[in-house]
N, C-alpha and C positions, 0 to 999 in steps of 0.2 A: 401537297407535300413536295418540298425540294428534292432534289436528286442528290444524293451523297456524291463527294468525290469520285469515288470508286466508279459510283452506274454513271457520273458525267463522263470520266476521263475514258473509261471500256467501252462506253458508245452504245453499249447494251443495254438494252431494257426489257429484257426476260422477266418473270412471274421467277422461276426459280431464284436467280440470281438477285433479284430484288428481295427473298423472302431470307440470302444468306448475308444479304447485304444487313438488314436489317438485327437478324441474328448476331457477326460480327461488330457490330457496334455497341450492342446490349449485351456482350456475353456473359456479363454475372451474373443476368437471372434468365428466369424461365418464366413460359409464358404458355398460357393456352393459342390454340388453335385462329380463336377469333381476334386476341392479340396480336398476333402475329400477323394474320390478313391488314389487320387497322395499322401497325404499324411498318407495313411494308405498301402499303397505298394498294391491296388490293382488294377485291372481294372475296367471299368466302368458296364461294363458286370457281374462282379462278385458285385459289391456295387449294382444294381437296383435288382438282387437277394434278397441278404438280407436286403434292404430297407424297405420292405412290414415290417416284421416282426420288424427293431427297430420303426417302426410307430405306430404298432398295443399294442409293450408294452410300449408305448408313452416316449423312450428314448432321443426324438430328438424333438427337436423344430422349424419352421419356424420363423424366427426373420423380415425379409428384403426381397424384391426383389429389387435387382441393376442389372436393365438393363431388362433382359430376364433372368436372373438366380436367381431362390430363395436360401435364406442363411439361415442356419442351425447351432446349436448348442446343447451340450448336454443340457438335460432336468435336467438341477439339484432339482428339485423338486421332478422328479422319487423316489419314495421309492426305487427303484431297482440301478439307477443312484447312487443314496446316497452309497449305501452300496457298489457297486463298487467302488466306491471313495474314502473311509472309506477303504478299500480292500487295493488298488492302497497304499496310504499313509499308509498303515501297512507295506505292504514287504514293502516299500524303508527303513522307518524307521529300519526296523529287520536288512536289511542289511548292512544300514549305522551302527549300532553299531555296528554289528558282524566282517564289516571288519576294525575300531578301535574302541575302549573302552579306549577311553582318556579323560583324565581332560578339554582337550581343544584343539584347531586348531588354529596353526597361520600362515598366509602365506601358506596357503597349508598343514604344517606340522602337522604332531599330537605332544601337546608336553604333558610332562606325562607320564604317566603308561600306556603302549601300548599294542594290542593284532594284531598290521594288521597282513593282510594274507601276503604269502611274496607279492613285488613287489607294496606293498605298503608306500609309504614314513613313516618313525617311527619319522623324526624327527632327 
């Protein structure tokens, strides 16, 4: 599994922070436990670790039980949740301009006054 922007650009690669990363990108649904391990690139073993602690700063929410598995989602209400999210959507933004600075996009293309890095289409 690739690194999201978020865990490349914060240089981080926490179990938590990878379990909120994954959260924040998915946050219209919920998800069991083992979901969340799989798609946060960890094991189950390493997510009931740090479980305790996103509950305790009440990052995570219980939405659902389907079946025998309770579902989960970020806590957007978290003042903390907020602000990682607010975070999250600052670098993509920083990025996205820094790798073009165009009047516009079409088809893919930047068209306009260009600044991409190389290997970036200009258009």
């Amino acid at each position: 599994m690739d690194d999201s922007l978020f865990i490349r650009e914060l240089g981080i690669r926490s179990p938590m922070l990878k379990v909120l990363d994954f959260l924040m990108d998915n946050e219209s649904f919920d998800y069991s436990k083992t979901d969340i391990a799989e798609g946060s690139g960890l094991s189950r073993t390493t997510l009931f670790k740090v479980w305790p602690k996103l509950e305790a700063l009440e990052l995570i929410t219980a939405t659902r039980t389907v079946g025998q598995a309770k579902m989960y989602r970020l806590n957007k209400q978290s003042p903390i949740a907020k602000k990682l999210m607010e975070l999250d959507d600052a670098i993509s933004e920083y990025f996205a301009q820094k790798r073009c600075l165009c009047t516009g996009v079409f088809a893919g293309k930047c068209i306009g006054s260009c600044s991409a890095e190389p290997g970036i289409d200009k258009g």
